[in-house]
N, C-alpha and C positions, 0 to 999 in steps of 0.2 A: 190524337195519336193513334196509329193503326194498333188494334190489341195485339197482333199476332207479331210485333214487334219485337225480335231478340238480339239479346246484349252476349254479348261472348268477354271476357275479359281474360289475354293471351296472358301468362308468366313464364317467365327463363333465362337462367343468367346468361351474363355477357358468351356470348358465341356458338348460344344454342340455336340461332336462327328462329326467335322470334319473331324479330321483325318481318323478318322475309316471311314467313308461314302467315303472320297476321294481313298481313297483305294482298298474299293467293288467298288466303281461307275467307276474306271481305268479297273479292272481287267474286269469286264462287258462288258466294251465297248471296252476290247482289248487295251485301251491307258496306255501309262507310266504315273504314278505315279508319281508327281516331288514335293518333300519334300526337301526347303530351307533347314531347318533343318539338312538334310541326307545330302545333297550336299555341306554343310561347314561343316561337318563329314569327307568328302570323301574325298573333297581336303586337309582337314585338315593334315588326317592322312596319305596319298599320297606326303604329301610335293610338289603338288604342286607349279607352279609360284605363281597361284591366291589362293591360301592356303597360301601359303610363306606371299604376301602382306595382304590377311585378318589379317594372326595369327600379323603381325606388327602391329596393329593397335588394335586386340585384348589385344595384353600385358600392352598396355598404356590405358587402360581399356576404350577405345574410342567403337564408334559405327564403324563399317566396311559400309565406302562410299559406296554409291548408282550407282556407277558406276563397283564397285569390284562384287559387288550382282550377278549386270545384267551382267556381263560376264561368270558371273560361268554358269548363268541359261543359257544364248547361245550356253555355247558350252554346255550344256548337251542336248540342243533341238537339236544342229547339230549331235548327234548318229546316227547310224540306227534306233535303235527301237523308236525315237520318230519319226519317218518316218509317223504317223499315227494320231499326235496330242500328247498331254499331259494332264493332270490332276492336275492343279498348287494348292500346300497347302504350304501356307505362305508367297508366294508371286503374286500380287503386296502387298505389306505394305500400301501403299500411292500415292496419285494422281500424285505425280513425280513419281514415279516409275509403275506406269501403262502407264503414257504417253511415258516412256521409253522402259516398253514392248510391245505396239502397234507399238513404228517403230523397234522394233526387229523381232515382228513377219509379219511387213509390206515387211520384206528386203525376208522374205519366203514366199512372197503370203499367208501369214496366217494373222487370227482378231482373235480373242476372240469372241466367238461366247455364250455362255453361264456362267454364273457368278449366281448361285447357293447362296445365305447366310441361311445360317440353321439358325434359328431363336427361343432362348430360353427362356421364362423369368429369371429376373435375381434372384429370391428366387430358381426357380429350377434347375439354375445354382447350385447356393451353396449348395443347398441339395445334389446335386451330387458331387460336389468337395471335401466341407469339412465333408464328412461322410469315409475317409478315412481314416482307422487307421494301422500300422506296426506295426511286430512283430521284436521285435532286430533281429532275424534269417532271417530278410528280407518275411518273409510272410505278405499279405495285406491283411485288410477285410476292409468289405464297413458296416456301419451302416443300410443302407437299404437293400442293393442286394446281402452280402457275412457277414453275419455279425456269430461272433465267436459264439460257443455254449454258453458259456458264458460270460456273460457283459462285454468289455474291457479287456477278458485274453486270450491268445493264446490257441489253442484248441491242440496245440502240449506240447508246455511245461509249459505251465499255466504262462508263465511270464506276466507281464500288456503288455498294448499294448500302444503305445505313439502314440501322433498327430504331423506333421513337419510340422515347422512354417507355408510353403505353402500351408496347405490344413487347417489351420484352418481359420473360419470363414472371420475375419474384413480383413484378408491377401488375400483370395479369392474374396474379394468385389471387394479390393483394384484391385487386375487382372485385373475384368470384367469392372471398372469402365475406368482405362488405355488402355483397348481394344479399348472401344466406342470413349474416346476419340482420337484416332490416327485411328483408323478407321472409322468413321462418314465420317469423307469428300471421302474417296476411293466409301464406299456405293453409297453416292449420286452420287459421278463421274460414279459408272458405271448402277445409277438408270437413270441418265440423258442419256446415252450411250445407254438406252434401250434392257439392257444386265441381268439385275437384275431382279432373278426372287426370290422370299422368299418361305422358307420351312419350315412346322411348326416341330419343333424338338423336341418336348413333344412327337411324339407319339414312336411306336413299333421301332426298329433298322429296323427291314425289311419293317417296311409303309413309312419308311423313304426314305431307298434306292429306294421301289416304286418310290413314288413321285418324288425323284430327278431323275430318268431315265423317268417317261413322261417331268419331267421339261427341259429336253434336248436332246427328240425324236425330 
């Protein structure tokens, strides 16, 4: 494992544009990208051993153990191309499972060197979430940043345009409220770890990425 090898691990509730930033900020710095998300996709669809035991545990409509997790993310950090570090979005979840990925990456001469939280208020959370509206033909407009020529009707076939449970209002709270709470303690674990550095995420998508690439020169 190359020593000079760094781990970034992105945090931020739903519609602060983690993902997105975790993505520019990989490609920038030449590191892999590592999306939990993607990686129980991959073994999912792969059949997988460690897909095979998540989907078991999915069907019984259970949580997938913290130990299933951190095997997936292991072997996807023993590749070649994470030869260089990674860009972790969505994991750690929680203070077990950061303590679990410090002696995974302790076993490669690797720490966690940077831990990034984009940081949004929570009105402009929801301003961004639930101003989402579809068109039954699958096209999206945003209320503020893509909004239809006119009010609520598809600008292709005029039909109305409907809100999914998930993007409206109290449902969107409800997200960012369930963030904070399961994530509050990771925060502080890696504020106390002196790894936490805050990013203001109201501004530009580009002052953003700015900022987080001095946040982790």
């Amino acid at each position: 494992m190359n020593e000079k090898a760094t781990y970034i691990v992105m945090l931020g509730p739903p519609g602060a544009g983690k993902g997105t930033q975790a993505k520019i900020l990989a490609e920038k710095l030449g590191l892999v990208h590592v999306s939990t998300g993607d990686l129980f996709r991959e073994n999912l669809s792969q059949e997988t051993e460690l897909g095979k035991l998540a989907s078991s545990f999915m069907v019984r409509g259970e949580l997938v153990p913290d130990d299933v997790t951190i095997a997936m993310v292991k072997e996807r950090l023993s590749r070649p191309d994470c030869a260089r570090g990674a860009v972790m979005d969505g994991f750690p979840r929680t203070p077990a499972q950061a303590g679990a990925f410090e002696t995974l990456l302790a076993e490669i001469d690797g720490k966690v060197d940077h831990v990034p939280f984009i940081s949004v208020p929570n009105d402009v959370l929801v301003e961004r979430l639930s101003g989402r509206w579809m068109s039954h033909s699958g096209r999206v407009y945003h209320a503020l940043y893509n909004p239809p020529k006119v009010k609520w009707v598809d600008d292709v076939d005029g039909s109305p345009l409907y809100q999914r449970e998930d993007d409206k209002p109290e449902t969107v709270l409800h997200r960012i409220k369930v963030y904070y709470d399961q994530t509050s303690p990771l925060i502080e674990f890696y504020r106390q770890a002196g790894t936490l550095v805050e990013i203001d995420g109201t501004k530009e998508i580009e002052q953003v990425t700015e900022d987080l690439l001095e946040a982790v020169a």
